[in-house]
C-alpha positions in Angstrom: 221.6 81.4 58.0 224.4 81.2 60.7 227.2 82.6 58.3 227.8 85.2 55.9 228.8 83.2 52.5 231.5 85.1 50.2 231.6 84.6 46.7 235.1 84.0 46.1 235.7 83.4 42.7 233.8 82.4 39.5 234.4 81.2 35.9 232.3 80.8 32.7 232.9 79.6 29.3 231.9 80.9 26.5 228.7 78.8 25.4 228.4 77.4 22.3 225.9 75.5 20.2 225.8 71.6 20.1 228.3 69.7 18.7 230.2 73.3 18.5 231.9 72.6 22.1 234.2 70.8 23.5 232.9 68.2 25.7 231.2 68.9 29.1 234.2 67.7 31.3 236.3 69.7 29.5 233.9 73.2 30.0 233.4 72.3 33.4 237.4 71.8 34.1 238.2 75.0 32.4 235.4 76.8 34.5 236.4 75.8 37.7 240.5 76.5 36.5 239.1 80.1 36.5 237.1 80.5 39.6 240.4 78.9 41.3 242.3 81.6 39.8 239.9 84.3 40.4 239.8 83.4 44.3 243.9 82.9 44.3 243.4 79.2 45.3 244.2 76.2 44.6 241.9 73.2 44.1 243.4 71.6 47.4 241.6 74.3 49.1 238.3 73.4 48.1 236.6 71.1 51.4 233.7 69.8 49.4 232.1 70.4 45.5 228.4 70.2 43.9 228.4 69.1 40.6 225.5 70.2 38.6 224.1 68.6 35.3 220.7 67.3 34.0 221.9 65.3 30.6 224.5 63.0 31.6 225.4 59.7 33.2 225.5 59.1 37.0 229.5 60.8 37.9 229.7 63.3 35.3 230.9 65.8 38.1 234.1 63.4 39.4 234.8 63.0 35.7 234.8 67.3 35.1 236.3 68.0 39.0 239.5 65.2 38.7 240.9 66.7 35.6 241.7 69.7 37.9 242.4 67.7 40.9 241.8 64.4 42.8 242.1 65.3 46.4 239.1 62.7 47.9 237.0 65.2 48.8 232.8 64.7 48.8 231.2 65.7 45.1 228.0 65.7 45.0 226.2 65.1 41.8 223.1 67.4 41.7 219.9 67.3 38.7 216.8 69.4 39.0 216.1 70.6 35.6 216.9 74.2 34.7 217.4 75.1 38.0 220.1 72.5 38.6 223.3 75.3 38.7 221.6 77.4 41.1 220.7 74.0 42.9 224.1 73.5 43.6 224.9 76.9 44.8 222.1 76.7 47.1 223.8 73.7 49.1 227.6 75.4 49.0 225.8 78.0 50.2 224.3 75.8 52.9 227.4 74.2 53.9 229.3 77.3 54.3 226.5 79.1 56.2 226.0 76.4 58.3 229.8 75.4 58.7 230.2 72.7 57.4 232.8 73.5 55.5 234.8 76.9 54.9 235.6 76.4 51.1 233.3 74.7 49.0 232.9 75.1 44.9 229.4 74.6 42.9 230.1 74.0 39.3 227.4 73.2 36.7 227.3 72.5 32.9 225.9 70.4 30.0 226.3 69.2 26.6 223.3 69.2 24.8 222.1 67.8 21.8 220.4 69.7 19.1 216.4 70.2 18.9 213.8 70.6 21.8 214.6 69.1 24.9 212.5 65.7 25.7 212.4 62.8 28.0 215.8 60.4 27.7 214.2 57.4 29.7 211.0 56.8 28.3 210.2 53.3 29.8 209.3 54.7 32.9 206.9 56.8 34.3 207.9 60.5 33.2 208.2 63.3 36.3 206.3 65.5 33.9 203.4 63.4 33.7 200.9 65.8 35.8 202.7 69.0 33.8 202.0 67.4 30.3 198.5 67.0 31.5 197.6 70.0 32.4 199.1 71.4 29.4 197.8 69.3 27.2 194.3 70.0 29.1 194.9 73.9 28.8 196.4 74.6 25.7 196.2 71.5 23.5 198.3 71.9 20.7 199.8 68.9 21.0 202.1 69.3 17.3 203.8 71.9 19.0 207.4 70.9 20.8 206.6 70.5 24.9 208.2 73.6 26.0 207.5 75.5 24.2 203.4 74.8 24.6 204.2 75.3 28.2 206.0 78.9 28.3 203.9 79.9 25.3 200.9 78.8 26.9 202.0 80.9 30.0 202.2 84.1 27.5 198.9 83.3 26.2 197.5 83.4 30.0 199.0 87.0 30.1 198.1 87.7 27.5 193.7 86.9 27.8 194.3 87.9 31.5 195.9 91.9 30.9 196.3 93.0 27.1 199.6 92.0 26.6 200.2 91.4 23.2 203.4 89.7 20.7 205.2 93.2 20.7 205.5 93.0 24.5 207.7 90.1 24.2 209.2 91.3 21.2 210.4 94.3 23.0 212.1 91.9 25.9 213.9 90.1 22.9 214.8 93.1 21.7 216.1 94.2 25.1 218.3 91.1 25.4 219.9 91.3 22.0 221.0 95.4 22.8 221.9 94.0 26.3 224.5 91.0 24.9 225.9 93.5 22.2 228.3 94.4 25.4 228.6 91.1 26.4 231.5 89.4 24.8 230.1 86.3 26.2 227.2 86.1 24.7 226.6 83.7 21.5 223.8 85.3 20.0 225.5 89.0 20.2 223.7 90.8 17.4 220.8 93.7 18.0 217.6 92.6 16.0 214.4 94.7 16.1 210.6 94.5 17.4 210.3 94.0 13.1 212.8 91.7 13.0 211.8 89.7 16.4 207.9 89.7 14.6 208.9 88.4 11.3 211.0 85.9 12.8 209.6 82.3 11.8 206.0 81.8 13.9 206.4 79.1 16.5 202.9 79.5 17.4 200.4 81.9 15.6 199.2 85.0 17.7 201.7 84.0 20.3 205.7 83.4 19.7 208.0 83.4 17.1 211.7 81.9 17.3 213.4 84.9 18.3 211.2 84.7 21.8 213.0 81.5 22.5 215.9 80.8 23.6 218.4 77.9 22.1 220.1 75.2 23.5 223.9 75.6 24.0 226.7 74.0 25.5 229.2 75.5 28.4 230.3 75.5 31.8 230.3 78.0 35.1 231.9 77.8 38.7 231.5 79.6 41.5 233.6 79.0 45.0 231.8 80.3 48.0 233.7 80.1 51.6 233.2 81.8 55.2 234.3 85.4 55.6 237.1 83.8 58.1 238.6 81.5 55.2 238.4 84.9 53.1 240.4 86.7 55.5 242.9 84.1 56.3 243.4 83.3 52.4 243.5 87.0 51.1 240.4 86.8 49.4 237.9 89.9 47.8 234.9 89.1 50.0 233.2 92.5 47.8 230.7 89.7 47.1 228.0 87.8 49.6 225.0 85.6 49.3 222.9 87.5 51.4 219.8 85.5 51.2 218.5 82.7 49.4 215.7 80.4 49.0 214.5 77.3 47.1 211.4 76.5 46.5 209.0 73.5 45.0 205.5 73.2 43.5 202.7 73.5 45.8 198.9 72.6 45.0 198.2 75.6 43.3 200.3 74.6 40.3 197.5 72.5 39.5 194.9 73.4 40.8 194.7 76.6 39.5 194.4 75.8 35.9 196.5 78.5 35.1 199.5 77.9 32.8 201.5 80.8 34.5 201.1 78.4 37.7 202.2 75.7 35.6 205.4 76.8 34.9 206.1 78.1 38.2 205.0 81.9 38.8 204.0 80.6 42.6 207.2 79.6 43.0 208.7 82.0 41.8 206.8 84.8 43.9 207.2 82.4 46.7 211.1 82.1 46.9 211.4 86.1 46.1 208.9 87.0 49.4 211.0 84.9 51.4 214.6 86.2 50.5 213.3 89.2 50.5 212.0 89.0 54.3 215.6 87.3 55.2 217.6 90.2 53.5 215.2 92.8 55.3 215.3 94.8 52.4 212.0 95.2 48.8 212.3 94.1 45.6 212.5 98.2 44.9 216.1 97.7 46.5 217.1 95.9 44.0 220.0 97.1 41.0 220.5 94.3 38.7 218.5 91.3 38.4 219.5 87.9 36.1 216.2 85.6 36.1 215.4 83.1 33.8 214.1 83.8 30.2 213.9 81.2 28.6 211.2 82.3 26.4 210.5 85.9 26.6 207.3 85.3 27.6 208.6 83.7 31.3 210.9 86.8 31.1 207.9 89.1 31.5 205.7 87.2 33.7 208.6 86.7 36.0 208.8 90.5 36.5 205.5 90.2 38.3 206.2 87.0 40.3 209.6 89.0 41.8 207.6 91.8 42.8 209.5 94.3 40.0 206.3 95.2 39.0 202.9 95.1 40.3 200.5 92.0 38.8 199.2 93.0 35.5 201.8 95.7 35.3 204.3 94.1 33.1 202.8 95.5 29.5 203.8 99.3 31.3 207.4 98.3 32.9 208.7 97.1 29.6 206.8 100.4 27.6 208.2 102.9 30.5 212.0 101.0 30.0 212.1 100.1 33.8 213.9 96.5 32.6 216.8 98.4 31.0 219.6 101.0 31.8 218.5 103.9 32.9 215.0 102.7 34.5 214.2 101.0 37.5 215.8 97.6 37.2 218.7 96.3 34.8 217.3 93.1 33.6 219.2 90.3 32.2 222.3 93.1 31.4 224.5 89.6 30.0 222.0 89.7 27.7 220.5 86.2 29.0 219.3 83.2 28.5 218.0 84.2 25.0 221.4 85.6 23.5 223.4 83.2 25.2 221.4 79.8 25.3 220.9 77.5 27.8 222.9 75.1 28.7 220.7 73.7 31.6 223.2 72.8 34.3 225.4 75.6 33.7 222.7 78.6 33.4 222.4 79.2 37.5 226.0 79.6 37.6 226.3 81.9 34.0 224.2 83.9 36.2 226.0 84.0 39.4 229.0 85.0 36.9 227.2 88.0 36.1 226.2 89.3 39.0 229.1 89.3 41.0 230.9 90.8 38.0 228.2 93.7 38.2 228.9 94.2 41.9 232.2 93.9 42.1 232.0 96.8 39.7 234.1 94.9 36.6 231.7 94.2 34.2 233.2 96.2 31.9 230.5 98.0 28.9 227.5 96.7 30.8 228.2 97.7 33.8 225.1 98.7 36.0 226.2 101.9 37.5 226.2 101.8 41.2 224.8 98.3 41.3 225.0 97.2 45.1 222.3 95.1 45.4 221.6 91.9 42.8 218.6 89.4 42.4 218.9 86.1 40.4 215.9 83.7 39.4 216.7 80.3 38.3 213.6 78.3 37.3 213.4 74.2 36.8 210.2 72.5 35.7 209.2 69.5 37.6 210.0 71.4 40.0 211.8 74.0 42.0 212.7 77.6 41.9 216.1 79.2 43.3 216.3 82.9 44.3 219.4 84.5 45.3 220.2 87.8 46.5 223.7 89.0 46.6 225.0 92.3 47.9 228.3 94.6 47.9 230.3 95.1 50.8 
């Protein structure tokens, strides 16, 4: 990294579920309109813009960026699964650090449909073809929807490998719910109990209901990054950097560990975190706030391992001691995450950029993490890749 990378402004729509929303190039228009006006700019400013979506048609990203502007500059159109918001933040970030440009805007969102997710082109050969495989090879269960054998299967590793049982993800489902009750963002904003989270309809018996999943929803995010010389020059808060970041893809031990935890990315996972936090100089105890991806609860709690929050094996006792939560070690998820606020694939990177420079620049209003100068966000994509971002306060 050559330069420091500001965040200079950011936007987020309220999600909604499908066919609740407007349509995508509408969110996404509305989200960048905000980041603009939360950096004072205009859209003439911005040098270059990344575009991020997984269920659309080739363009979606000129369609959503020329209702704000049509000023010739590069768009980039960017998929990789659930990761695909935090994909495009990762190159902004890379053009501004590397200057390329001074002022460049990442922007992600979907419309999805109802249901589980699934395959759109199916006369082709899938890129979850070796995934599928292995799950179908470790789990089975093949009448249960895709993904949620995979993060369900990765509980059940857990789970035989340390004692964790249902209530251990219950709690973290719980969590989120008290979490998005300050969050008048969130969709799903209602506090539910461990009873309530247990009685819930069983998705698979011993090992999640469906309040341990999260839905899918509709919505948009923006983020503009530029160089702490644009900042200056353009009167912008520069409270905010990207410190460090890293991306990160499958390696062999995905598979050939035959372990669905590895599966569904802990390597990855524990691999971006060790390098950001070797660029930022700094542990993962250094950490305030973190936003990482739950999209079950049961990736929720094995992702506190692969970050380093807590030891391996040592998730059962950092959700019992409260060090996920106000007043322990680590706010996790304090928007109340993916699970009270859905996930809207290309937009959910960029939800949680939203968040964290809200919590840092010390406006996030009832769930604010006090103090918070330090913030760590985990955005995970089957297939595969894994973004890790680690933002600080000036």
């Amino acid at each position: 990294m050559n330069t420091k990378t500001v965040v200079a402004g950011i936007g987020m729509t309220k999600f909604a579920k499908p066919g609740a929303s407007d349509s995508y190039d509408v969110m996404a228009a509305a989200a960048i309109r905000q980041a603009l006006d939360d950096a004072g700019l205009d859209y003439s400013d911005v040098q270059q813009a990344y575009a991020g979506y997984v269920y659309g048609d080739s363009t979606c990203g000129q369609k959503a960026l020329y209702h704000v502007g049509m000023t010739g500059i590069p768009v980039v159109n960017v998929n990789n699964n659930c990761s695909t918001g935090s994909t495009a933040l990762f190159l902004a970030r890379q053009a501004i650090e590397h200057g390329i440009a001074d002022c460049v805007l990442a922007v992600g969102f979907e419309q999805m449909k109802p249901g589980a997710l699934g395959n759109v082109y199916t006369d082709r050969p899938s890129p979850f073809y070796d995934f599928d495989a292995a799950c179908d090879t470790l789990v089975g269960n093949g009448d249960i929807p895709l993904a949620l054998r995979y993060f369900g299967g990765a509980g059940k590793s857990h789970m035989e490998k340390h004692g964790t049982t249902m209530q251990d993800f219950a709690r973290i489902r719980v969590k989120a719910s008290r979490h998005a009750t300050r969050n008048p963002l969130a969709l799903f904003d209602r506090e539910v109990s461990v009873d309530e989270v247990m009685q819930a309809p069983v998705m698979w018996p011993g090992v999640m209901t469906r309040l341990m999943a999260c839905p899918p929803t509709c919505g948009g995010a923006a983020a503009i990054l530029c160089s702490p010389e644009f900042a200056a020059k353009h009167g912008i808060n520069t409270t905010v950097t990207i410190k460090a970041q890293a991306m990160t893809t499958d390696t062999a031990s995905t598979f050939d560990t035959n372990d669905m935890m590895q599966v569904v990315g802990y390597d990855m996972t524990a691999a971006a975190a060790s390098q950001v936090y070797e660029a930022a100089g700094i542990g993962a105890e250094d950490v305030d706030v973190v936003e990482l991806h739950d999209c079950f609860a049961h990736n929720e709690l094995i992702t506190y391992e692969g970050l380093g929050l807590c030891p391996e094996g040592g998730a059962k006792k950092f959700i019992a001691d409260g060090d996920n939560t106000y007043g322990g070690k680590f706010v996790t998820n304090p928007s109340g995450g993916l699970l009270s606020k859905g996930h809207p694939l290309g937009a959910t990177g960029l939800a949680q950029c939203y968040e964290l420079t809200h919590q840092l620049r010390g406006t996030a209003d009832k769930r604010q993490v006090e103090g918070a100068r330090t913030a760590l966000q985990h955005n995970l994509g089957l297939g595969g890749a894994c973004v890790v971002t680690l933002y600080q306060a000036a």
